[in-house]
C-alpha atoms as one frame of an Amber mdcrd trajectory, in Angstrom:
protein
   0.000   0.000   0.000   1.041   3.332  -0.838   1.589   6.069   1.799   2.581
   9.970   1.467   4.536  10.908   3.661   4.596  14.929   4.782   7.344  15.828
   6.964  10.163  18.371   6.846  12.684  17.722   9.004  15.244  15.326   7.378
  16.451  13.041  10.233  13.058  12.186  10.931  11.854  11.546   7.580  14.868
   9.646   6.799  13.826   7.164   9.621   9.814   7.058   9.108  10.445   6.430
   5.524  12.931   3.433   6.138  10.618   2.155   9.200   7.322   2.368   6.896
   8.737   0.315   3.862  10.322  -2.142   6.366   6.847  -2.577   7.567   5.832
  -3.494   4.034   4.401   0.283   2.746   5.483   1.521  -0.229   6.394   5.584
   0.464   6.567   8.991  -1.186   8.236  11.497   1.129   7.562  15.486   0.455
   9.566  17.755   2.701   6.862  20.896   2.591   3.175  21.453   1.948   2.836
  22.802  -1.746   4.834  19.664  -2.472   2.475  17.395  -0.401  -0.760  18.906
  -2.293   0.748  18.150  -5.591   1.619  14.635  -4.374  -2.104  14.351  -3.678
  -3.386  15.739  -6.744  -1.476  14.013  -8.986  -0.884  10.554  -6.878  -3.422
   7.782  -5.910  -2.593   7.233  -1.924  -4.192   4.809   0.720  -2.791   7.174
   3.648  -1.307  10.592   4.453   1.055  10.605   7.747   1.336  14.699   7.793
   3.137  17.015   9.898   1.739  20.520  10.735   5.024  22.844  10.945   5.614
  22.839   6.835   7.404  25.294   5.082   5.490  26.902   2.182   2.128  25.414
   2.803   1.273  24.552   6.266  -0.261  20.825   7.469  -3.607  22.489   8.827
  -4.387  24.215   5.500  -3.182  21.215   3.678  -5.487  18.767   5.213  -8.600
  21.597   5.255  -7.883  21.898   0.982  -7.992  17.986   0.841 -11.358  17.592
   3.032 -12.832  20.415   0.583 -12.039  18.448  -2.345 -14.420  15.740  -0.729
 -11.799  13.748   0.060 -12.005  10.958   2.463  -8.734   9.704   2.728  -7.302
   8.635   6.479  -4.956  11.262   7.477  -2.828  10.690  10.592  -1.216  13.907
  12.204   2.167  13.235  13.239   3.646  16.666  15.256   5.174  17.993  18.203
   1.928  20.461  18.880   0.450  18.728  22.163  -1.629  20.492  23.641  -5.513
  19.609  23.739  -6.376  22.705  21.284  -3.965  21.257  19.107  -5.530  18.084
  18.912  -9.345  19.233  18.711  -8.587  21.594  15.981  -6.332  18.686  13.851
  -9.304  15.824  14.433 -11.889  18.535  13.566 -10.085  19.671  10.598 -10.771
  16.171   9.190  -7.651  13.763  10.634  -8.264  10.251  11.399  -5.556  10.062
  13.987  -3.169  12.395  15.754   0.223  11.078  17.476   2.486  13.500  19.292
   6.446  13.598  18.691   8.042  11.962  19.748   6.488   8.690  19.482   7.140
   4.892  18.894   7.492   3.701  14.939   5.602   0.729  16.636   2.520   2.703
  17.437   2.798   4.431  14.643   2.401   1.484  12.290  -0.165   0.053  14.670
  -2.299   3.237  14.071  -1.648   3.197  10.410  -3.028  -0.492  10.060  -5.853
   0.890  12.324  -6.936   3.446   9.843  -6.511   1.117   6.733  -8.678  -1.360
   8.497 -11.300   0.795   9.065 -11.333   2.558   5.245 -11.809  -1.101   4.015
 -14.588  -1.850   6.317 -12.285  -4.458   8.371 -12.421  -4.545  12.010  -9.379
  -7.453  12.377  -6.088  -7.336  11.578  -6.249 -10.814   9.282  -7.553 -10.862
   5.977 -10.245 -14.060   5.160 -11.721 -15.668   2.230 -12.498 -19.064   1.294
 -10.588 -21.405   3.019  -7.080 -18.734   3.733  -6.238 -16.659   6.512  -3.647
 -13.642   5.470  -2.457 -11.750   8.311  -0.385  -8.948   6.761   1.426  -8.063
   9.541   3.846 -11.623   9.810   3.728 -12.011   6.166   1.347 -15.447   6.262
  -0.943 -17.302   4.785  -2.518 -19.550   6.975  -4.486 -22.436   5.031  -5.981
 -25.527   7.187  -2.822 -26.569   9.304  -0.400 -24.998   7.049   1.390 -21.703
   6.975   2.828 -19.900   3.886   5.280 -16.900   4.478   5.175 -14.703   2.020
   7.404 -11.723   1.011   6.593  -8.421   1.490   5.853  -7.438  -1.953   3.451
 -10.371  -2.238   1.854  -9.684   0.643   1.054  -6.396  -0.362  -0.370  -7.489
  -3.678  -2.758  -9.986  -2.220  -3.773  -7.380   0.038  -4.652  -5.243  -2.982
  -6.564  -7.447  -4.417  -8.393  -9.188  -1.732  -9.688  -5.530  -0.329 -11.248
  -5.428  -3.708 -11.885  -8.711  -4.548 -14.101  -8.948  -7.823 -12.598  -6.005
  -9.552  -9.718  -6.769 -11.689  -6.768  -4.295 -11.007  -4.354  -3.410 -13.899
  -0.616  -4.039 -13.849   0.051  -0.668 -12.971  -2.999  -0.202 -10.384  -0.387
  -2.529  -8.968   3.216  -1.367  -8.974   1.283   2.156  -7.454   1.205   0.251
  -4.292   4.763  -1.698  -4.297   6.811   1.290  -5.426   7.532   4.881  -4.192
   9.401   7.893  -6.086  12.486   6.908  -5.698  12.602   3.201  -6.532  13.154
   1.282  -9.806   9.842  -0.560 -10.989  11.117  -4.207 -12.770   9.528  -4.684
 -16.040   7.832  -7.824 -15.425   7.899  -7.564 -11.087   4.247  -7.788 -11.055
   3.690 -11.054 -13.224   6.671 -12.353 -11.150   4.963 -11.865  -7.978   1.257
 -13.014  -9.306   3.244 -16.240 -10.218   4.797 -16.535  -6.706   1.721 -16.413
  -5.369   0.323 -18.993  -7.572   2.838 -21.532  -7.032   2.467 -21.066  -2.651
  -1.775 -20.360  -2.970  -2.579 -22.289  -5.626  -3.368 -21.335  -9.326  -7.470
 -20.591  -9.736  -6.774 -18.118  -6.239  -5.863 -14.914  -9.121  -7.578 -15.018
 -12.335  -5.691 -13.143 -14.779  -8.122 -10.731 -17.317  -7.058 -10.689 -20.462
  -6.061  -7.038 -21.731  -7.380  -5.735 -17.459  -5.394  -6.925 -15.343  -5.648
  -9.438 -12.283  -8.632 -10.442 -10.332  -9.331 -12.484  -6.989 -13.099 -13.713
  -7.274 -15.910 -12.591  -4.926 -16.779 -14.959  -2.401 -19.411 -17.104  -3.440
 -23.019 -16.645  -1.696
């Protein structure tokens, strides 16, 4: 899944961004908010983690332009601003979630999950259908007594397309949610992951749609 991350100061960023892909997210990282507004008009994202002290643009009126645009993506305030005020006026702005600096990149990724949960309408942390149990956050498959690891990048793709099982999502719908700004897409990294999967899951799990894309069928009734 793809996050945007909104946060000036470099030391910090430098660590959230390593933190968030080592817990499987792929990240875009803007340093101020003109840059972050961009990001979101131009980018599709499943989460914002934004800081209010920006250069340029600040995190309040960045968040108040994106709730305008009838935007309901989760947006998770991460700032050193701690008082009560602080936190009102963020959550009633439109945020999700609001953790104080400084903080635990545990939590932090807890909350995240949190908010993704709840924007896909799940209220546990595993991920069932038919006869498999994912659970995202070890990277397994559990099916009957067996367990299949998975790697990160697979994980995130059956993710993908078991939150929206039934609709076939394109190659590139794809690689938006394994790959941030600064990282070199493979050619074929997709099909080599859907085949992965295949080979540990079984073959009929992902239909592949001619000329679409790939597609995990809807439970039957």
């Amino acid at each position: 899944m793809r996050l945007l991350l909104v946060e000036d100061d470099e030391l910090l960023g430098n660590g959230l961004e390593a933190g968030l892909k080592q817990a499987g997210f792929a990240v875009d990282w803007t340093r101020d908010g003109r840059s972050a507004q961009l990001a979101l008009a131009t980018t599709g994202y499943e989460l914002v983690v934004l800081d209010l002290g920006l250069p340029r643009v600040g995190g309040m009126e960045v968040l108040k332009a994106l709730r305008a645009r009838g935007s309901d993506l989760p947006v998770l305030i991460l700032t050193a601003r701690d008082t009560v005020h602080d936190r009102v006026a963020g959550l009633d702005a439109g945020a999700d979630d609001y953790l104080v600096k400084p903080f635990a990149l545990a939590e932090l990724v807890a909350r995240i999950r949190a908010l993704l949960r709840r924007a896909h309408g799940r209220s546990s942390e595993v991920i069932r259908y038919r006869d498999l149990v994912l659970a995202p956050e070890s990277l397994t498959v559990t099916r009957g007594d067996d367990t299949i690891v998975l790697s990160g990048r697979e994980c995130a793709i059956l993710v993908d397309l078991l939150e929206h099982r039934g609709t076939a999502l394109s190659r590139a719908r794809l690689e938006e949610g394994l790959y941030g700004w600064n990282e070199e897409i493979e050619s074929n990294a997709v099909e080599v992951h859907i085949s992965n999967l295949r080979k540990k899951l079984g073959a009929d799990l992902i239909k592949t749609i001619r000329g679409v894309g790939y597609l995990v069928p809807r439970d039957r009734p």
